[in-house]
C-alpha positions in Angstrom: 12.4 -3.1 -13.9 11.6 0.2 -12.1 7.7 -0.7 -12.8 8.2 -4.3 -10.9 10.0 -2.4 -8.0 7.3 0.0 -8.0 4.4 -2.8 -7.6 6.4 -4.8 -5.2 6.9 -1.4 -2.8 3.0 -1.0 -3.2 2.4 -4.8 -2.0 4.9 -4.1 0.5 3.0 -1.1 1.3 0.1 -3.6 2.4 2.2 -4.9 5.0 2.6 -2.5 7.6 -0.5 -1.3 8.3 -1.5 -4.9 9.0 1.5 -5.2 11.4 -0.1 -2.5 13.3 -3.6 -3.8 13.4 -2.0 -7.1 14.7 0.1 -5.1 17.2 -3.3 -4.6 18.9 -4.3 -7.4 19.9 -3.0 -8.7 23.0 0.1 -10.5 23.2 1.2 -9.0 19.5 2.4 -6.0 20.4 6.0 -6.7 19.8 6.0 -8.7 17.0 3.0 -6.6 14.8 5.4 -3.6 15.1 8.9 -5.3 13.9 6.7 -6.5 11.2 5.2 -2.8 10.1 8.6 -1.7 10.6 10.4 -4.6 8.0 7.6 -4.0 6.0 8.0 -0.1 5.7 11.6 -0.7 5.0 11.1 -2.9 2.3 8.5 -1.0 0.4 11.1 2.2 1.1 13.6 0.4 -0.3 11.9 -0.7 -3.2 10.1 3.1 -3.8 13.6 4.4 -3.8 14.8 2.2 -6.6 11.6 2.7 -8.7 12.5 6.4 -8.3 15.6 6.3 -10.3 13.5 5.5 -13.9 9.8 6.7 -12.7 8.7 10.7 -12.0 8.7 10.7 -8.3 4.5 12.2 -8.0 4.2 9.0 -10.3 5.5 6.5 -8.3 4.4 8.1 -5.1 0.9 8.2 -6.1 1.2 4.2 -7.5 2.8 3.2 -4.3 -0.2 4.9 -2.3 -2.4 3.7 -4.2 -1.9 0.3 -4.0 -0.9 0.2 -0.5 -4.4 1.9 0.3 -6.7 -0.2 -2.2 -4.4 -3.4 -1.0 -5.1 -2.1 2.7 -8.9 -1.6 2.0 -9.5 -5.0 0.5 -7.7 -7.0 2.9 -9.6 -5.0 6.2 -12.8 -5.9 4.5 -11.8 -9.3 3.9 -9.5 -10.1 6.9 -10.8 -7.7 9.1 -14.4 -7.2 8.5 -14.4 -3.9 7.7 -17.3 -1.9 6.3 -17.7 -2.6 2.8 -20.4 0.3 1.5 -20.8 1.7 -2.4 -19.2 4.9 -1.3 -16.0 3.3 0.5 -15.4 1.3 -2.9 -16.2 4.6 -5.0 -14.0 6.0 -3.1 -11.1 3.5 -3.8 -12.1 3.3 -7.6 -11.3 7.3 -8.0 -7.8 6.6 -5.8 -7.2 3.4 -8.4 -8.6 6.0 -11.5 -6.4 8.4 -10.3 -3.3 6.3 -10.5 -4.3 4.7 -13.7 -4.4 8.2 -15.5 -1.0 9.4 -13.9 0.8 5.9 -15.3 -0.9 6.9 -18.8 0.3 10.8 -18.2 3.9 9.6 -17.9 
């Protein structure tokens, strides 16, 4: 169950970065910022109860790194954000790097 928490609080993650990129744009302000701020309580939340079964680097690194490879996909997609070979090398070693701690534990 601690694994399911763990992935939810990383999809969570997602969220609150978007909330602040829609707290940009005019007329948002307000509501992009309650909505980073639910989502960063939720994805707390959930971190905190994956923490009781899984190493706490181990499910630090998995909720970052799914909150930042979640957050790059969706700015290239939603956002138009650059979308170069290094930027997605650069999210392959983060997901690599989270992969081999999940096999390490």
């Amino acid at each position: 169950m601690s694994w399911i928490y763990l992935f939810a609080a990383g999809l969570f993650e997602i969220g609150w970065p978007v909330g602040l990129k829609m707290a940009q744009s005019p007329g948002q302000r307000l509501p992009g910022i309650a909505l980073a701020v639910v989502f960063m309580m939720v994805s707390g939340t959930l971190l905190w109860l994956a923490q009781r079964q899984i190493p706490m680097g181990t499910a630090y690194a998995v909720w970052t790194g799914i909150g930042a490879a979640g957050t790059f996909a969706l700015g290239i997609i939603v956002y138009g954000d650059p979308a170069s070979l290094l930027r997605f090398l650069g999210v392959a070693l983060i997901v690599g790097g989270v992969a081999v701690l999940k096999l390490a534990s």
